[in-house]
C-alpha positions as CSV (number, residue, x, y, z in Angstrom):
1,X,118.3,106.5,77.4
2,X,121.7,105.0,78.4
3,X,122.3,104.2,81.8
4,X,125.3,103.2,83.7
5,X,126.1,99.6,83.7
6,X,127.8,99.8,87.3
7,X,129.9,96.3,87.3
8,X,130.9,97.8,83.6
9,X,132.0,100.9,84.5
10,X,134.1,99.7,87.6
11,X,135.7,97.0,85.3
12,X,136.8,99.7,82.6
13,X,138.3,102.0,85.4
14,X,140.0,99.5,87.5
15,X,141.9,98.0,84.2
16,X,142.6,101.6,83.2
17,X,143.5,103.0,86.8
18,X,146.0,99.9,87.8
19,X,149.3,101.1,88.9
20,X,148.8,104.6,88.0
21,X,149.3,107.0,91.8
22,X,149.4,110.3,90.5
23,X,145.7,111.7,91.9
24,X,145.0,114.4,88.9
25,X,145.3,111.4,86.3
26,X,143.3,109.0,88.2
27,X,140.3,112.0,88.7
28,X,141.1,112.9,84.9
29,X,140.1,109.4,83.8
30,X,137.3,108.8,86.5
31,X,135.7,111.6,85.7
32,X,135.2,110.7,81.7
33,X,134.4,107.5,82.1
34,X,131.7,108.2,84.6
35,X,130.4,111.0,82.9
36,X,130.3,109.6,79.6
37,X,128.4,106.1,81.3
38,X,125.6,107.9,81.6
39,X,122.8,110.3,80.0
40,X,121.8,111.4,83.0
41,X,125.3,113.0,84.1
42,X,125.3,116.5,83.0
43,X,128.7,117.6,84.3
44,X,131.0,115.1,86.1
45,X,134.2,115.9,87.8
46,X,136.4,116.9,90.8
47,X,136.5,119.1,93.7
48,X,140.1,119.0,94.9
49,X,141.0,119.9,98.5
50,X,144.2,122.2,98.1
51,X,143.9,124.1,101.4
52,X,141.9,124.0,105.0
53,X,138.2,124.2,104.3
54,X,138.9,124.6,100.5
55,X,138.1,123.0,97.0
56,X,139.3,124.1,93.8
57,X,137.9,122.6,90.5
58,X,140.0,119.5,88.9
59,X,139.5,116.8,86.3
60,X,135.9,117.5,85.1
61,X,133.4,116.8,81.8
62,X,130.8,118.8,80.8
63,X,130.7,123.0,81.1
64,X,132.4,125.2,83.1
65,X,132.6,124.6,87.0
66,X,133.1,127.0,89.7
67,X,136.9,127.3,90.5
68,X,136.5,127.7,94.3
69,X,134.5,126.4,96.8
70,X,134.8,126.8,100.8
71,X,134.2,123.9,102.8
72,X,131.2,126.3,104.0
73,X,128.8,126.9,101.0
74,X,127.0,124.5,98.6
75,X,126.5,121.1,98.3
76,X,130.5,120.2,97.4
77,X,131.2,122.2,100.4
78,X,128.6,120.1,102.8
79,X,130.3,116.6,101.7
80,X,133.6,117.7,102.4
81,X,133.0,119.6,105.7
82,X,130.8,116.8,106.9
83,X,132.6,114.0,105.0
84,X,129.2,112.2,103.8
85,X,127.4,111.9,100.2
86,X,125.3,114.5,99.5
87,X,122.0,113.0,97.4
88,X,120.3,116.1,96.2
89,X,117.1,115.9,94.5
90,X,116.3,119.3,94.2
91,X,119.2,121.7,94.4
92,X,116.7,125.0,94.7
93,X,115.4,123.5,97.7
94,X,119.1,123.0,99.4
95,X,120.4,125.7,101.4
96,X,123.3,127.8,100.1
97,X,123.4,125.6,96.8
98,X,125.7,127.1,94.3
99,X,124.4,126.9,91.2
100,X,127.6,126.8,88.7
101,X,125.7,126.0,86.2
102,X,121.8,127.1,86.0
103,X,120.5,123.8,84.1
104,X,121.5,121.7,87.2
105,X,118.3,120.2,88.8
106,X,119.9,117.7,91.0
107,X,123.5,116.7,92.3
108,X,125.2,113.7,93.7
109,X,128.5,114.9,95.4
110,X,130.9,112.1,97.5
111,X,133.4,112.7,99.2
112,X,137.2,111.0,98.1
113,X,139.5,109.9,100.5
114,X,143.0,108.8,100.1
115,X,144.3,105.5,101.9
116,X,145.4,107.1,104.7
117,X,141.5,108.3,105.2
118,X,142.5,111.7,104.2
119,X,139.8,113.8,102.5
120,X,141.5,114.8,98.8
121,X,138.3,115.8,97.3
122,X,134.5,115.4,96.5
123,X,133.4,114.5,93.4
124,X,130.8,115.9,91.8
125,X,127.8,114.9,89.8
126,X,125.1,117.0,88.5
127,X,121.7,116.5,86.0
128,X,119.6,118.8,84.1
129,X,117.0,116.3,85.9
130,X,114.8,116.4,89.2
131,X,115.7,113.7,91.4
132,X,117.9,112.1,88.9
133,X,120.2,110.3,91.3
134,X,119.3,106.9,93.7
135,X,121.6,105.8,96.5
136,X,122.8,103.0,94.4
137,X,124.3,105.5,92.5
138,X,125.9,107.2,95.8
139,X,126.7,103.3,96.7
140,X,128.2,102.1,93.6
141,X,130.6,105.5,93.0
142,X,131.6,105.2,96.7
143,X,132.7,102.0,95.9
144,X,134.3,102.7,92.8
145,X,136.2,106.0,94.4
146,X,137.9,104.3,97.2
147,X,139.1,101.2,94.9
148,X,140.6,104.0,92.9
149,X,141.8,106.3,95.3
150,X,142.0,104.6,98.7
151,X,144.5,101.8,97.6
């Protein structure tokens, strides 16, 4: 089973992402390098803040996503209302998950902020696995997202 090679992955998008500002092509090429690091990332992809205490799909790999999202439903929705990671294990057990896709079993969501600290978006992670994700993983991405975006 392939698992992400973190120092890997951050290489690859920091020679990719170098001198490129324009946020949708930065999340388009985040989001496929992420999601294709890894077996266990069933749909990767972004969350895009395009009004108050609202998210409309961007970038993404995988199926379909949902194309809106307030700030005050699902687990998108708790990361950028409370600004935090949201480490899901078990998305049927948290409240007012929406399931966009009914294979998901657990979800990693973080929220993306620009350099000015500005929330621009959450991105999103889900697994057709239980407990799929470890807070290295929220660690690492963090990381990675705010040498991307926060620059």
């Amino acid at each position: 089973m392939k698992q992400v090679n973190y120092d890997d992955l951050n290489r690859t998008i920091a020679a990719l992402t170098t001198g490129e500002d324009d946020a949708i092509s930065l999340m388009a090429t985040v989001a496929c390098e992420v999601h294709h690091s890894d077996q266990r990332f069933d749909w990767t992809g972004f969350y895009r803040v395009t009004a108050p205490d609202l998210l409309k799909i961007g970038p993404y790999q995988g199926g379909h996503g949902c194309l809106v999202i307030p700030f005050s439903r699902g687990v998108c929705g708790a990361a950028a209302r409370m600004r935090q990671t949201q480490l899901v294990a078990d998305v049927d057990a948290f409240p007012d998950h929406i399931a966009c896709a009914s294979s998901t079993r657990s979800e990693l969501v973080l929220p993306v902020f620009d350099k000015t600290r500005s929330l621009i978006a959450v991105f999103d992670i889900d697994s057709d696995q239980p407990n799929a994700f470890t807070q290295t993983d929220a660690d690492r991405l963090s990381t990675i997202l705010a040498s991307v975006f926060a620059r």
